[in-house]
C-alpha positions in Angstrom: 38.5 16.2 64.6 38.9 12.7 63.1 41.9 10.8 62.7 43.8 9.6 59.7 46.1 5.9 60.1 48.9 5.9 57.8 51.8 3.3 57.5 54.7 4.5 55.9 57.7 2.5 54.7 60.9 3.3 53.2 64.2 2.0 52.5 67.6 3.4 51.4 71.2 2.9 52.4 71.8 3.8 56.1 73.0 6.9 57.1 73.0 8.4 60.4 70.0 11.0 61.1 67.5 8.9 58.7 65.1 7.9 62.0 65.4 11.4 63.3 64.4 13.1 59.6 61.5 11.2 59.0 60.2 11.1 62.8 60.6 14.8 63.1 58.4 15.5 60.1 55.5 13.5 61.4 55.6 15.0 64.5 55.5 18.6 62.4 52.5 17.4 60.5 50.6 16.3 64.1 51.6 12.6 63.5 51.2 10.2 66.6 53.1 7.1 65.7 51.6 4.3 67.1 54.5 1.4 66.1 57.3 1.7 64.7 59.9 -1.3 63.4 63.5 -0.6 61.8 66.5 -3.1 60.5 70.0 -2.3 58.9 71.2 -5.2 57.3 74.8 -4.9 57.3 75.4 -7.2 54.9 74.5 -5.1 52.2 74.8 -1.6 54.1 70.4 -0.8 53.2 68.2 0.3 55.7 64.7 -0.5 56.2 61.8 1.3 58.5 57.9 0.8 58.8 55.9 3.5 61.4 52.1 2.9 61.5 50.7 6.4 62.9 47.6 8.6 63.0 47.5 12.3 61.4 44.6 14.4 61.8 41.9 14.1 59.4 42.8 17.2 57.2 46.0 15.6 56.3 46.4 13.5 53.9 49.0 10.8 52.1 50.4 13.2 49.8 50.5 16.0 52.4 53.1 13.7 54.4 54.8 13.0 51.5 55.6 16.1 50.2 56.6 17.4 54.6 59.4 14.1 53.9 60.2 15.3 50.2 63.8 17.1 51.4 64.5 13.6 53.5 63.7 11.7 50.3 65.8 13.4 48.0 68.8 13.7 51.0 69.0 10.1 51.8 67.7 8.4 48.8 64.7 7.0 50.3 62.5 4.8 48.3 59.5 5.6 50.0 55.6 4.8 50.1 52.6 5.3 52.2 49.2 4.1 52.4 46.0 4.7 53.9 44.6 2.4 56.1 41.1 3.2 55.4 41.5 1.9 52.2 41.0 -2.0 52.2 43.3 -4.2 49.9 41.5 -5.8 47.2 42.3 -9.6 46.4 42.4 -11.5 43.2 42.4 -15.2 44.2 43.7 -18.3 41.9 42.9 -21.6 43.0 42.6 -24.9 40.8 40.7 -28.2 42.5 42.5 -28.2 46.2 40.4 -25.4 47.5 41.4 -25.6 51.5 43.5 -22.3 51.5 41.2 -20.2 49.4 38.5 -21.2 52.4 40.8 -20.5 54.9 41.5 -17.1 53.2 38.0 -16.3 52.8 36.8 -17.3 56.5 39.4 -15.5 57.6 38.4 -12.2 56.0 34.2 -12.9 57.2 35.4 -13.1 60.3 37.4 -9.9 60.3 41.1 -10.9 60.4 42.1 -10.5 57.4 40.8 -6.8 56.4 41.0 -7.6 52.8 38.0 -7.8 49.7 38.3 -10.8 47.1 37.0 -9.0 43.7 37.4 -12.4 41.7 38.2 -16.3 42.2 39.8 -17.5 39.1 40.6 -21.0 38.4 41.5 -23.3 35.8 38.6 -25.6 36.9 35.1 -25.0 38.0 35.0 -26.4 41.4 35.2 -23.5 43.1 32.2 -21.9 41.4 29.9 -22.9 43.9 32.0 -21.3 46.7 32.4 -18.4 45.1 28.3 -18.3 44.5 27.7 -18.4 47.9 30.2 -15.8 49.3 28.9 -13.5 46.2 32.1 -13.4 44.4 32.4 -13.2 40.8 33.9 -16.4 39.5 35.9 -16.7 35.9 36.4 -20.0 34.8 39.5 -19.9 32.9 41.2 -23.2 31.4 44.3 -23.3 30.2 46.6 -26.0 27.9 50.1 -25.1 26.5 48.5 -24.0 23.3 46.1 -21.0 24.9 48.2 -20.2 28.2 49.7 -16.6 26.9 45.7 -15.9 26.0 44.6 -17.0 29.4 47.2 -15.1 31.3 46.3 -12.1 29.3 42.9 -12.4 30.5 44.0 -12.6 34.1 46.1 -9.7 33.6 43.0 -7.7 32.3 40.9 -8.7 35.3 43.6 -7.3 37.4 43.6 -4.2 35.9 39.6 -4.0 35.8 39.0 -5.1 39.5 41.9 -2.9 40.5 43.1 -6.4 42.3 46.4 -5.1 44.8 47.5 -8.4 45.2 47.0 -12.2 43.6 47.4 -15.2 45.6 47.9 -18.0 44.7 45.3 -20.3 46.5 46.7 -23.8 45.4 46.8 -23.0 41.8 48.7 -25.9 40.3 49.6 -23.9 36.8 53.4 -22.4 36.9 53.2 -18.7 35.9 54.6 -17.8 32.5 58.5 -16.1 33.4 56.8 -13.1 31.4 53.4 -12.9 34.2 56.0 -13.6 36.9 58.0 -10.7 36.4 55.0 -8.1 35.6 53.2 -9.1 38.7 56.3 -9.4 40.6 55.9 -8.3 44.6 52.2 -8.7 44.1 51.9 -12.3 43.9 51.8 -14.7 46.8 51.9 -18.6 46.1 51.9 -21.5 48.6 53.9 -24.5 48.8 54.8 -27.8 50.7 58.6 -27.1 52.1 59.8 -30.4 50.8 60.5 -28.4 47.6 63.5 -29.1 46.2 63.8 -32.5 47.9 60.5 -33.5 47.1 59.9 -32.0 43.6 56.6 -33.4 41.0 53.8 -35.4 41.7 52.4 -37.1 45.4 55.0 -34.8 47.5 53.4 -35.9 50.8 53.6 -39.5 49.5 57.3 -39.2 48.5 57.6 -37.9 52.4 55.6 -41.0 53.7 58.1 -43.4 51.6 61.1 -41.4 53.1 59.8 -41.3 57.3 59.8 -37.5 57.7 59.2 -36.3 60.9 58.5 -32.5 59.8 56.1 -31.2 57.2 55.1 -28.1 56.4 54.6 -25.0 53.8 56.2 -21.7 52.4 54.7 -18.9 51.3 56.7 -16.8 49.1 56.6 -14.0 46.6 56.6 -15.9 42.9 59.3 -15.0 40.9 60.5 -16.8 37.1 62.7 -18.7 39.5 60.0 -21.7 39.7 59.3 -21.8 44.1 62.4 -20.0 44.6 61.1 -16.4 45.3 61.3 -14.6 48.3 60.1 -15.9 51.7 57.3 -14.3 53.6 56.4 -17.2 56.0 56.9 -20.7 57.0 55.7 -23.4 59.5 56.2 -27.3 60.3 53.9 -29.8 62.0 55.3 -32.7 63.5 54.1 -36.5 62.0 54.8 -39.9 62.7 55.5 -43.0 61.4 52.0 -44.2 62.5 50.5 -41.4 60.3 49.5 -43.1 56.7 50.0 -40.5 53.6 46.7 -39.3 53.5 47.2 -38.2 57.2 50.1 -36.1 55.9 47.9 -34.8 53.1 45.3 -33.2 55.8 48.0 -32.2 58.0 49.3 -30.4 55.5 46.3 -28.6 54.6 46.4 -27.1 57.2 49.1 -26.0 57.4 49.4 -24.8 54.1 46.1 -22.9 54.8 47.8 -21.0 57.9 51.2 -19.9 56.6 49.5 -18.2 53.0 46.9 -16.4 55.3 49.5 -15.0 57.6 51.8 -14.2 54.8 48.8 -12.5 53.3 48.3 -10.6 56.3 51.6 -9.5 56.5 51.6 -8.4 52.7 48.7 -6.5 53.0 49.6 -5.0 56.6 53.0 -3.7 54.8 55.0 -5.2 56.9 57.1 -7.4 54.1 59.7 -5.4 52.3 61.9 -6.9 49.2 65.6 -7.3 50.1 67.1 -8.8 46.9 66.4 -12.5 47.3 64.7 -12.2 50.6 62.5 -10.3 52.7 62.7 -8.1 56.1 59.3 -8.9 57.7 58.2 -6.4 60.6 56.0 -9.3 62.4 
């Protein structure tokens, strides 16, 4: 008989005999866990868990829900499951820096990143041309003060007709409305230099030059109304110099802004990221 993988997570307040409830139903179902990752933070007393395991093919999401139902309802479990089979669909934003959303893409062609982009959307046409070639469907959406609650309508419509799980924000230099932020929140990923705060507006990597950093590098985080201030999923530095001219910054930076979103991505999609009020538990 064929296999089924699964990768549950949950969180509640800890409790003794959590582990042993949920385990113990998997194993009545014919579950084989494969990995398994759990934290208590003590801080604020909640308990977190992810198990990746195989089920046989007759048994399905809901099937292992409703075996866990009674553990749900005694522990308080917020709980979800997903099937691996199914592959995460992508809506990607980008404006006229395009480095990540190529990383993100080469990344999936070359099997990686098991994800599908369903759209590129940007408030230039740049990326048209990349997005012919990988046979995406590109929308060209513009935006100025005056038509910006239109335009976000229009992404939240393609959202809903591409059945996009997650957006990522691929460089998109518009700030999302506190209204988009907070509908899409824990489904969109943006990427950033980490000099935010200390290097805030335009030219960040010049401000840095002027100022003889020895470490850049990039966040990716959950957006939130909170402008950069959301969640963290992943960070990384490079080392420079004081040889290194601004534009040497700029392309070390690239790259590693390109690296941190895809591996935050990753993560995302692999559910290993769960919310824990302002920050994350990550199950790397």
């Amino acid at each position: 008989m064929t296999s089924r993988n699964l990768v549950l997570t949950l969180s509640c307040v800890d409790r003794p005999g959590i582990v042993a409830a949920v385990t113990s139903e998997l194993a009545a179902a014919g579950g084989n866990i494969a990995e398994s990752a759990q934290y208590w933070d003590r801080q604020t007393g909640n308990f977190f868990m992810r198990i990746a395991f195989t089920v046989p093919g007759d048994v399905n999401r809901s099937a292992i829900r409703e075996k866990l139902q009674d553990a749900i309802d005694q522990f308080g479990m917020t709980l979800d499951i997903v099937d691996t089979a199914h592959k995460p669909k992508i809506l990607v934003m980008v404006s006229k820096f395009d480095h990540a959303l190529l990383h993100l893409l080469y990344q999936i062609r070359v099997g990686w990143l098991e994800a599908e982009v369903v759209a590129i959307v940007s408030n230039h046409a740049d990326s048209a041309r990349t997005a012919e070639i990988e046979g995406i469907p590109f929308h060209h959406l513009p935006v100025t003060r005056d038509t910006k609650a239109e335009q976000e309508q229009a992404v939240l419509d393609l959202i809903e007709a591409t059945g996009a799980d997650l957006v990522v924000l691929a460089r998109y230099m518009q700030i999302l409305s506190d209204d988009l932020s907070s509908r899409l929140f824990g489904r969109v990923i943006n990427i950033h230099h980490s000099f935010l705060p200390s290097f805030k507006g335009a030219k960040p990597y010049h401000q840095a030059h002027e100022r003889g950093v020895k470490l850049i590098g990039a966040t990716a985080h959950y957006v939130t109304p909170d402008l950069d201030e959301g969640p963290i999923i992943e960070q990384e530095t490079a080392r420079v110099t004081h040889a290194m001219t601004p534009d040497d910054l700029v392309a070390a930076g690239r790259d590693v802004e390109s690296q941190v979103l895809a591996r935050a991505v990753k993560l995302h999609l692999e559910r290993r990221v769960m919310l824990n009020g302002h920050k994350t538990v990550v199950f790397s």
